[in-house]
C-alpha angles and dihedrals in degrees: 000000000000093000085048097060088032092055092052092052097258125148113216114232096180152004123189138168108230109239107249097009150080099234117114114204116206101179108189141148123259134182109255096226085055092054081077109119085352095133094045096051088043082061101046100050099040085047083243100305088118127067116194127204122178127195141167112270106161152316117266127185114217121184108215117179128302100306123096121224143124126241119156124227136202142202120222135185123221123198111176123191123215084236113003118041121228123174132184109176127177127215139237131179116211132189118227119203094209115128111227099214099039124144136184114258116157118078094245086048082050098048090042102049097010125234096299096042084219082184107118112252115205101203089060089041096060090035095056082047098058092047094045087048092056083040092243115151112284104200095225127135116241086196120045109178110006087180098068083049120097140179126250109223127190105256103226 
């Protein structure tokens, strides 16, 4: 469940046992482009034992770094039974300051992340989602480095 919530970016607040009973609450934020397909991947991983509900809660602000850029977060709250999951989440937009289309361009950014910057940015991650979702044009290569690239041929 934690490496569920770690892998989509979230930040755990809390985690309680719930007094006479076997539920288990894990309440966290959570980008809200990352709660696609959430509660189908908490399942999957916790072999259903954990339910996940997800609802708005609140707006946040957070300075990152020195790029400009908007991504929405969102708290949610997780409650998982010994047998039979139940989840109420609540929800929290937050605003990144990560430009998409950054690249490195002083001499200390280049030596640092080097001239293409292959570091993943998320901004441009959750950016290129939401295009390819309403099936708009991702500027991605499907082929990186065709040179490297050769053809298999039948020996004869």
């Amino acid at each position: 469940m934690y490496a569920v919530i770690g892998r989509r970016h979230g930040k755990i607040l809390s985690g309680d046992l719930t007094q006479g009973s076997g539920n288990f609450a894990v309440t966290c934020l959570l980008p809200v482009i990352e709660s696609f397909n959430f509660a189908q991947d908490m399942r999957k991983q916790t072999s259903g034992l954990a339910c996940p509900q997800l609802m708005f809660s609140h707006w946040e602000c957070e300075a990152q770094a020195h790029r400009h850029s908007d991504a929405s977060f969102l708290l949610s709250r997780l409650k998982c039974l010994n047998d039979f999951p139940e989840f109420t989440p609540c929800v929290c937009l937050q605003v990144i300051d990560i430009d998409p289309f950054w690249l490195p361009t002083t001499e200390e950014e280049l030596m640092h992340f080097g001239e293409k910057a292959d570091s993943a940015n998320r901004a441009k991650v959750y950016m290129d989602s939401v295009r390819r979702r309403k099936g708009l044009f991702v500027d991605e290569q499907v082929v990186e480095h065709a040179e490297k690239q050769r053809t298999l041929s039948k020996n004869k």
